[in-house]
C-alpha positions in Angstrom: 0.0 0.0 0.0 2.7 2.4 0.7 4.5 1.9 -2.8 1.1 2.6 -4.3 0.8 5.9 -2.2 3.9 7.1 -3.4 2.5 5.9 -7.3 0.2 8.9 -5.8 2.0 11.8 -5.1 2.0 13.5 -8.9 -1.6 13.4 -9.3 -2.1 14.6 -5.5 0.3 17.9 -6.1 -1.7 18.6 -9.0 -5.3 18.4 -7.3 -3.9 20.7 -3.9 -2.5 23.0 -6.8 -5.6 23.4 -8.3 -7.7 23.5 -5.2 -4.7 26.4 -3.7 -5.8 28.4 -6.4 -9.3 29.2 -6.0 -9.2 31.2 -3.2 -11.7 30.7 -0.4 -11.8 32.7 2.3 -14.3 32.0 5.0 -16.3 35.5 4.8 -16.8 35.2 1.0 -19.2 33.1 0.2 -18.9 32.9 -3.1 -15.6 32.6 -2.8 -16.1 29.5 -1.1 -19.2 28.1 -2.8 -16.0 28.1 -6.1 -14.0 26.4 -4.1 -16.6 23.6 -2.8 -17.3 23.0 -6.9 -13.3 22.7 -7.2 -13.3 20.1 -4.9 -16.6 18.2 -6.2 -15.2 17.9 -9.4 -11.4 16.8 -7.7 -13.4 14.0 -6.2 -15.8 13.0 -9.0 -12.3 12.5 -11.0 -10.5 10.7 -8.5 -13.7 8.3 -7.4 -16.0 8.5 -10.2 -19.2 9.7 -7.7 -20.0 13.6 -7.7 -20.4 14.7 -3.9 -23.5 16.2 -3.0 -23.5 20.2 -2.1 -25.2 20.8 0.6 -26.1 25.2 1.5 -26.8 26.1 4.7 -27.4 30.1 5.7 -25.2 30.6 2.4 -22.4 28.3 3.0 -21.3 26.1 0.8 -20.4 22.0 2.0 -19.8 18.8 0.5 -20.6 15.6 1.3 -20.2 11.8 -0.3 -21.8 9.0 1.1 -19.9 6.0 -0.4 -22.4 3.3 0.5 -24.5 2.2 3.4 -24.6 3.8 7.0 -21.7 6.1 7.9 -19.0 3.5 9.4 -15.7 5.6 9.2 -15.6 9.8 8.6 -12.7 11.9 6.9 -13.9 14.8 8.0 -12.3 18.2 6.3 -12.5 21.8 5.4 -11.7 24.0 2.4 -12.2 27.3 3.6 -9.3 29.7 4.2 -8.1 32.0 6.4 -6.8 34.0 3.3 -8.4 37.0 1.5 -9.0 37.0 -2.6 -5.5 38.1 -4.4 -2.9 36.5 -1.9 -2.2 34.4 -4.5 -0.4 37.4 -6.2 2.0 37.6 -3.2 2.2 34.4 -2.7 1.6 32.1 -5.3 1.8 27.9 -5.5 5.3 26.9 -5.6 7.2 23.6 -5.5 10.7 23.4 -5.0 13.7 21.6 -2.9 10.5 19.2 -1.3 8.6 21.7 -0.1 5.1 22.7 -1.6 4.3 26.1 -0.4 0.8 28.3 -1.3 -2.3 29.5 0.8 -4.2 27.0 2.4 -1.8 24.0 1.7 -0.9 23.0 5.4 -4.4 24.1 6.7 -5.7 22.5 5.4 -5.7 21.5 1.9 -3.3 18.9 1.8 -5.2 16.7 4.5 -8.6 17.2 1.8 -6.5 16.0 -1.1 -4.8 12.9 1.1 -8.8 12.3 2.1 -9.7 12.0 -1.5 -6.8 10.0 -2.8 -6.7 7.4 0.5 -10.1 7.0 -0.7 -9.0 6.3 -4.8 -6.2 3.4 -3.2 -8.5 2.2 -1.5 -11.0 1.7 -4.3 -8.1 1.1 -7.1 -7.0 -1.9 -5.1 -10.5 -3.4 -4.1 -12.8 -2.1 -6.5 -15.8 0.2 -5.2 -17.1 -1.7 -2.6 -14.3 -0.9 -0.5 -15.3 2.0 0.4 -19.2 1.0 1.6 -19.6 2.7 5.0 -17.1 5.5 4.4 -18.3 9.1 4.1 -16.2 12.5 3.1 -17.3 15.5 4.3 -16.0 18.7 3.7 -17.3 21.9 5.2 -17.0 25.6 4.0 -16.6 27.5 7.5 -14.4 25.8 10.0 -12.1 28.7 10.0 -14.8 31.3 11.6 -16.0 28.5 13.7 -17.8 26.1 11.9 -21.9 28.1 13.3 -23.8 27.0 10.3 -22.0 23.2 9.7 -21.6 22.0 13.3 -25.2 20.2 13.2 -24.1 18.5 9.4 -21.1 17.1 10.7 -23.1 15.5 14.3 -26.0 14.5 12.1 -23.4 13.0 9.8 -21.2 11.2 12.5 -23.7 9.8 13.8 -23.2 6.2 14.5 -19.2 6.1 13.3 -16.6 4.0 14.5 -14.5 6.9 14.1 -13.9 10.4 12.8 -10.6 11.3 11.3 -9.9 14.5 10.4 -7.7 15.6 8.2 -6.2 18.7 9.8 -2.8 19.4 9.3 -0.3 17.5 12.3 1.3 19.3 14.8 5.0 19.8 14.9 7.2 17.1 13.7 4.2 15.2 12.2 2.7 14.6 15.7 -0.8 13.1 15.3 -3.1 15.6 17.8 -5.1 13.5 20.3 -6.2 16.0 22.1 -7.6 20.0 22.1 -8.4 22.5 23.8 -12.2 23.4 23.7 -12.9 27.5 22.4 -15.1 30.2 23.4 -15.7 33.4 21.6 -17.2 36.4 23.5 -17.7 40.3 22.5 -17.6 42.6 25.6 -20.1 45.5 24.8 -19.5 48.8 27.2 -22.2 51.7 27.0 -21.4 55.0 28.8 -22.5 58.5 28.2 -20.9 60.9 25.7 -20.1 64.4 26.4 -17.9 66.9 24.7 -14.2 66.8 26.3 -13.4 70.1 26.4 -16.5 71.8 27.2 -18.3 69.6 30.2 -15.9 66.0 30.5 -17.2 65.7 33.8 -20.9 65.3 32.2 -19.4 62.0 30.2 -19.2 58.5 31.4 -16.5 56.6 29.6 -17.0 53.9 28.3 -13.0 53.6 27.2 -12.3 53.6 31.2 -14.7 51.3 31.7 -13.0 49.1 29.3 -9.8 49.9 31.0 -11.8 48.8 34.7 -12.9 45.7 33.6 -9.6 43.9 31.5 -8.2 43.0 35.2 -11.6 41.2 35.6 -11.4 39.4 32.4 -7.3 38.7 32.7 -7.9 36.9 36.3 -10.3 34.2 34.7 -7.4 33.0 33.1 -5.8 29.7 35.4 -2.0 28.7 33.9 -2.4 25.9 35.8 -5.5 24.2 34.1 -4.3 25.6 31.1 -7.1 27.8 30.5 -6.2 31.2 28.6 -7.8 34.3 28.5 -6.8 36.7 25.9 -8.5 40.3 24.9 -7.7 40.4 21.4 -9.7 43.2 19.0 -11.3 46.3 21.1 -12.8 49.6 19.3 -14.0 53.1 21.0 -15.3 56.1 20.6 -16.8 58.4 17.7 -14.6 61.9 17.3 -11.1 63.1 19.5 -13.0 65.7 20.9 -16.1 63.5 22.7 -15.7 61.6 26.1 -16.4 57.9 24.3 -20.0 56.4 24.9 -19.2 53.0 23.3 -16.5 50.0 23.2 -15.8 47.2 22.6 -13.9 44.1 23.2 -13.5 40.6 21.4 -12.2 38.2 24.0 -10.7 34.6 23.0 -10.9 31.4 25.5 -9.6 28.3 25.4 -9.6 25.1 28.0 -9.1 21.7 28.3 -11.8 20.7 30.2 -15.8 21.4 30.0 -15.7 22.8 33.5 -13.1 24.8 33.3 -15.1 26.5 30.1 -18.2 26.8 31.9 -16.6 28.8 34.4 -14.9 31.2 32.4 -18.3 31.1 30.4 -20.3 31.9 33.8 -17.2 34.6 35.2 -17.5 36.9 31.8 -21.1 37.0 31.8 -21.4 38.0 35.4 -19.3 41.3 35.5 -21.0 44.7 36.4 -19.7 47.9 35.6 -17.4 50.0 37.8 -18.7 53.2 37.1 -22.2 54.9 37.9 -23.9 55.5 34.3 -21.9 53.2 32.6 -23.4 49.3 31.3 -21.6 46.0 30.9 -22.8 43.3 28.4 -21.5 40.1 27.4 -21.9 38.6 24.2 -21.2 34.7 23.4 -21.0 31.2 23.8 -18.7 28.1 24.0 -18.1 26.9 20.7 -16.5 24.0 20.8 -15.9 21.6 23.8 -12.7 20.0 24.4 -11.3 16.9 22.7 -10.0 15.2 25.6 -7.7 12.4 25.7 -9.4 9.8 26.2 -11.8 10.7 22.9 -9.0 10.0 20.3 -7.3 6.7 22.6 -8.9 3.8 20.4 -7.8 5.4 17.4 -4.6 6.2 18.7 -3.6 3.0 19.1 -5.0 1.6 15.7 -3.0 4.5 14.4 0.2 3.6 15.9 -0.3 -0.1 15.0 -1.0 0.9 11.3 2.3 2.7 11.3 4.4 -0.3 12.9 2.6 -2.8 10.1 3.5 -0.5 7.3 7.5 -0.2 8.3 7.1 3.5 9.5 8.1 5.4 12.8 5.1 6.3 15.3 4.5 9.7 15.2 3.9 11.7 18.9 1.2 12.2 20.3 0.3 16.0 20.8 -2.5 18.0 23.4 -2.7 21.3 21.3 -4.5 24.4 21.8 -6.4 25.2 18.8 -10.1 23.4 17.9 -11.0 22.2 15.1 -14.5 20.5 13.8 -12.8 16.9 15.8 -14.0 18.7 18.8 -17.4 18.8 18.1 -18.2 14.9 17.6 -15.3 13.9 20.4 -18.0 16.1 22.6 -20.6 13.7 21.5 -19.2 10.6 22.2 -17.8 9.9 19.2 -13.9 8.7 18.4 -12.0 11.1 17.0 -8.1 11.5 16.1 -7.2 14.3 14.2 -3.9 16.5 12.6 -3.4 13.3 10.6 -3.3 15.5 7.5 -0.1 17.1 5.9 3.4 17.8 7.7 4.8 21.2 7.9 4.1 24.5 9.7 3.0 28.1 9.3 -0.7 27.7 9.6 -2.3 30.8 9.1 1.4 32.7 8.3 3.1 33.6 5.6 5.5 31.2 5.3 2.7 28.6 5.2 4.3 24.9 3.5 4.1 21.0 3.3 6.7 18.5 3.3 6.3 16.7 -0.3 8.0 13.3 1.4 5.6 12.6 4.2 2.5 13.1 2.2 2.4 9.5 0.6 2.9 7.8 4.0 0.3 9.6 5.7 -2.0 8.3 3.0 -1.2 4.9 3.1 -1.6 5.0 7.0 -4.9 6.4 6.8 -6.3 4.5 3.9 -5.4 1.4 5.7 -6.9 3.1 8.8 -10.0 3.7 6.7 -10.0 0.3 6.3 -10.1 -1.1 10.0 -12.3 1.6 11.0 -15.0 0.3 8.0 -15.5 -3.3 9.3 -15.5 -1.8 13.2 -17.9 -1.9 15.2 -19.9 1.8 15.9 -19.3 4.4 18.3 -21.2 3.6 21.2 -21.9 7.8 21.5 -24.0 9.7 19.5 -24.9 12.7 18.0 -27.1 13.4 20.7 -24.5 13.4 23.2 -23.1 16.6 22.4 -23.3 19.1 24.7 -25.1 22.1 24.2 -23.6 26.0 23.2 -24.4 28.2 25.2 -26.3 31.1 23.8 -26.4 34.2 25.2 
């Protein structure tokens, strides 16, 4: 399997060129909705079967049921984090190994492995193969995944497993664990006056900003790992008027339920320090954490693949971003995820893949694919997910 992996590798650099340049930033959805028809027509070529498209509040998604109840899921995304015409400054290029181009470690490479552990699979044993397995691929994971978290739990459902094809962490290391994210907007109301003339009429809302980012910053526990972090804040209409409005966009990320329940709970219980002004929170937990013991069973097939192949055991790696893995580890249901391309720079400039570890990443996962198929289900469910919080 692995010498027909690397038989692979041409025709896989040419589908993640083509899919690298049709851009597809989250936030343009037609951007995006180009993108998804890319990708049905990589897949119809590869596997002879047309994904359906599937639109929900405008976004675009993609999914292929390739026979029979959902056993195994390769679960991916092709939305970006990059705007239309970064491709000018920063086109597709391979040289010395190294494929480099927006989107290529996060994560197009892991959608292309998807598709083409999928075409070995079915090369070698026909279509029937492939009975139980299901690709889906989403159109906004990268702005939190609000209109396609219910597709992927429906779609789950009843899997042995969920792999998804984000890009590894460093060194290759397969993640078996995240953090859980929360995404809140602090929203501060005070009272405008005119600065020069009567300031002491004003009530401002930039100082009640100032007041209450010690309140926020002590939610924060090192020691659980739980971060806090005030990231985008705005105030204020002219430089001549005490400011009657702010606000602030406030990140969090755990690795444990409670510990995002209490953060949740902390920010949506703080008052304002000043008389006239108002406090409101704005947000929810977005994604639970995948915790260890979600991605264990899969782990270990993993690991066991790699050994019957000939190839080193990747590590195992607790990071802190989420990804759509968290959502249907929440619920119950198996999950191991960065098992897409090797590399770095997510979300950076210097964005890029290692050519050489691409075909024995797809050999390991179509064989995975393969396990997973005749497995018995998840004994989770869809169901099992807990709730977001909206507030």
């Amino acid at each position: 399997m692995l010498v027909d992996a690397d038989a692979l590798v041409p025709d896989l650099l040419a589908d993640l060129r083509r899919l690298v340049e049709v851009e597809t930033p989250s936030a343009d959805l037609a951007a995006v909705a180009r993108g998804a028809a890319e990708v049905a027509d990589v897949v119809e070529e590869r596997l002879g079967r047309r994904p359906e498209t599937i639109v929900e509040h405008g976004v675009t998604h993609l999914r292929l049921q390739l026979g029979g109840p959902t056993r195994v899921l390769l679960l991916c995304h092709q939305d970006t984090v990059w705007p239309v015409g970064t491709l000018e400054r920063l086109p597709w290029s391979q040289r010395d190994g190294v494929v480099r181009g927006p989107g290529t470690f996060d994560m197009l490479t892991g959608l292309v492995m998807a598709v083409h552990a999928c075409a070995l699979l079915q090369d070698r044993s026909g279509p029937g193969a492939l009975d139980g397995v299901t690709l889906l691929v989403t159109g906004d994971e990268e702005v939190g995944s609000t209109h396609s978290r219910e597709l992927i739990l429906q779609t789950a459902q009843g899997a042995a497993g969920v792999l998804v094809l984000e890009a590894s962490a460093d060194g290759g290391a397969v993640k078996v664990a995240r953090k859980g994210a929360s995404r809140y907007r602090l929203e501060l109301q005070g009272v405008a006056a005119h600065a020069g003339l009567d300031p002491e009429r004003g009530v401002s809302a930039l100082l009640e900003l100032a007041a209450q980012l010690p309140r926020i910053l002590e939610l924060a526990d090192p020691e659980q790992g739980t971060t806090v972090t005030p990231t985008t804040f705005a105030g204020g209409t002219t430089t001549n008027t005490v400011p009657a409005t702010a606000t602030l966009d406030i990140d969090v990320r755990a690795a444990s339920a409670a510990e995002l329940e209490r953060v949740h709970e902390g920010l949506h219980t703080l008052r304002a320090t000043q008389e006239g002004a108002q406090v409101r929170t704005v947000g929810e937990i977005n994604r639970y954490p995948m915790e260890r013991h979600h991605s264990a069973e899969l782990w270990g097939r993993y690991a066991d693949v790699c050994a019957s192949l000939g190839l080193p055991v990747p590590d195992a790696a607790a990071v802190g971003g989420a990804s759509d893995g968290n959502f249907t580890a929440a619920a119950g249901i198996p999950t191991l995820d960065g098992l897409g391309a090797v590399g770095g720079g997510a979300h950076a400039e210097h964005e890029h893949v290692l050519v050489d570890q691409i075909a024995p990443r797809t050999a390991v996962l179509a064989r995975l694919v393969e396990q997973l198929r005749d497995a018995a289900p998840a004994r989770g469910g869809a169901s099992a997910a807990p709730g977001r919080r909206a507030d």
